[in-house]
C-alpha positions as CSV (number, residue, x, y, z in Angstrom):
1,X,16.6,-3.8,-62.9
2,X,18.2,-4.0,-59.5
3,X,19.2,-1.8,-56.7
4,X,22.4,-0.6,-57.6
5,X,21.3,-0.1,-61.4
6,X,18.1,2.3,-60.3
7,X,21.2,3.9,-57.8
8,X,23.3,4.4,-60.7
9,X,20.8,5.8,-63.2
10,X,19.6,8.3,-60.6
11,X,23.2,9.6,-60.3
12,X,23.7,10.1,-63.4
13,X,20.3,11.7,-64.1
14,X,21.1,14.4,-61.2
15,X,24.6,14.9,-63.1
16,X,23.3,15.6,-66.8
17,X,20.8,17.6,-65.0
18,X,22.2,19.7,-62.6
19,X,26.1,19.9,-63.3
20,X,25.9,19.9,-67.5
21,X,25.4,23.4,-68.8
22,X,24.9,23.4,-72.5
23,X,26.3,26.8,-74.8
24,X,24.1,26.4,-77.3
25,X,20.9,27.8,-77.5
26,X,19.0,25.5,-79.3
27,X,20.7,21.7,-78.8
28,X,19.0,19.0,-80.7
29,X,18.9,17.3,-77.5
30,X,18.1,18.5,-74.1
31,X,20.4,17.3,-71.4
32,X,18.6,18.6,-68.8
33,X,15.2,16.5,-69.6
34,X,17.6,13.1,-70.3
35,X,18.7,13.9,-66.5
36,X,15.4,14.2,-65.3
37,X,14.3,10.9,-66.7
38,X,16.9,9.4,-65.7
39,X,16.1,10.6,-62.8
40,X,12.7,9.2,-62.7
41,X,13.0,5.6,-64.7
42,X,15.9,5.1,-62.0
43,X,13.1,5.9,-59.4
44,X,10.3,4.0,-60.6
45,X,13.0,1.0,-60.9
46,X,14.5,1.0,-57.8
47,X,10.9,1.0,-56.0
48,X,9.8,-1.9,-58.2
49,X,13.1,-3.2,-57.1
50,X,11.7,-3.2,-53.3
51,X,7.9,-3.7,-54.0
52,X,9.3,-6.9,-55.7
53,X,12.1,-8.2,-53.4
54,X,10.1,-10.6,-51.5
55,X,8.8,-12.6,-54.2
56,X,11.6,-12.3,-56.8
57,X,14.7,-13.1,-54.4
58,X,16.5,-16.0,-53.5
59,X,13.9,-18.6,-52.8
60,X,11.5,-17.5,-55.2
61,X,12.4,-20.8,-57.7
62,X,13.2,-22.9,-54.8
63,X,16.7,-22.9,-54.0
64,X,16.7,-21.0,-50.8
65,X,18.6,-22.7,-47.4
66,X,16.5,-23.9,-45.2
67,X,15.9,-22.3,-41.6
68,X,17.7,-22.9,-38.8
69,X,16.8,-25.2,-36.7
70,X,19.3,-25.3,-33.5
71,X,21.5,-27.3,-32.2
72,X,20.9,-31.3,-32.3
73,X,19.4,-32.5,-29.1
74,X,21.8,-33.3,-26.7
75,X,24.5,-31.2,-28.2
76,X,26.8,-29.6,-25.1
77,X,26.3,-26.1,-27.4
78,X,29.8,-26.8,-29.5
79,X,30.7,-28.3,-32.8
80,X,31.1,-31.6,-32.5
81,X,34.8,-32.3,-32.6
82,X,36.2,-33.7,-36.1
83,X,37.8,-37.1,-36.4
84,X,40.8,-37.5,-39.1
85,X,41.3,-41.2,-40.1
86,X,45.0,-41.9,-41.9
87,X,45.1,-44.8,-43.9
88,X,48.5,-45.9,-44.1
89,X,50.2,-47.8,-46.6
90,X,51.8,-51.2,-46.2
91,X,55.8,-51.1,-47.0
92,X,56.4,-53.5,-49.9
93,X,57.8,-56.7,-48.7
94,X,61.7,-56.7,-48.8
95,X,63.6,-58.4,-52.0
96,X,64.9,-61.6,-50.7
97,X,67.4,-64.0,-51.9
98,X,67.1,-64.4,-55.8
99,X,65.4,-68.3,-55.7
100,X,64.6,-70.6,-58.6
101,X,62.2,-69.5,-60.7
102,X,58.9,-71.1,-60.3
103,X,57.5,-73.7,-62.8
């Protein structure tokens, strides 16, 4: 469970249990305690979610970028400019005088 999940179930948690009144007196479910653990299992996940960000994030299986390492040595402190090459092709040869045909 991520950050914005444990977010999420907290707000709704505060919601069911401090802006839902119920009118009857004896509900078969209490929205009031469904709020407060909400409340809490949003809680208990989002600090999991922190206690756990270092080793679960991006690099934990590998596939993090590397660090940077500056510029290359000898490197003025700019990109190095970018070189195009066009390749251009060769016009087909002109259709000359109809000649025999060859043997």
């Amino acid at each position: 469970m991520g950050l914005p999940v444990s977010l999420l179930l907290i707000a709704v948690g505060a919601i069911l249990a401090f802006a839902v009144n119920q009118s009857d007196p004896n509900p078969p479910v209490d929205i009031d305690v469904v709020g407060w653990i909400l409340m809490v299992v949003g809680l208990v996940g989002g600090l999991l979610s922190l206690m756990l960000w270092d080793r679960l994030g991006p690099g934990a299986l590998g596939w993090h970028r590397g660090g940077y390492a500056g510029p290359p040595a000898g490197d003025p402190g700019y990109a190095p400019r970018r070189r195009t090459v066009v390749e251009e092709e060769e016009a087909p040869p002109a259709p000359g005088p109809p000649g025999p045909p060859p043997p």
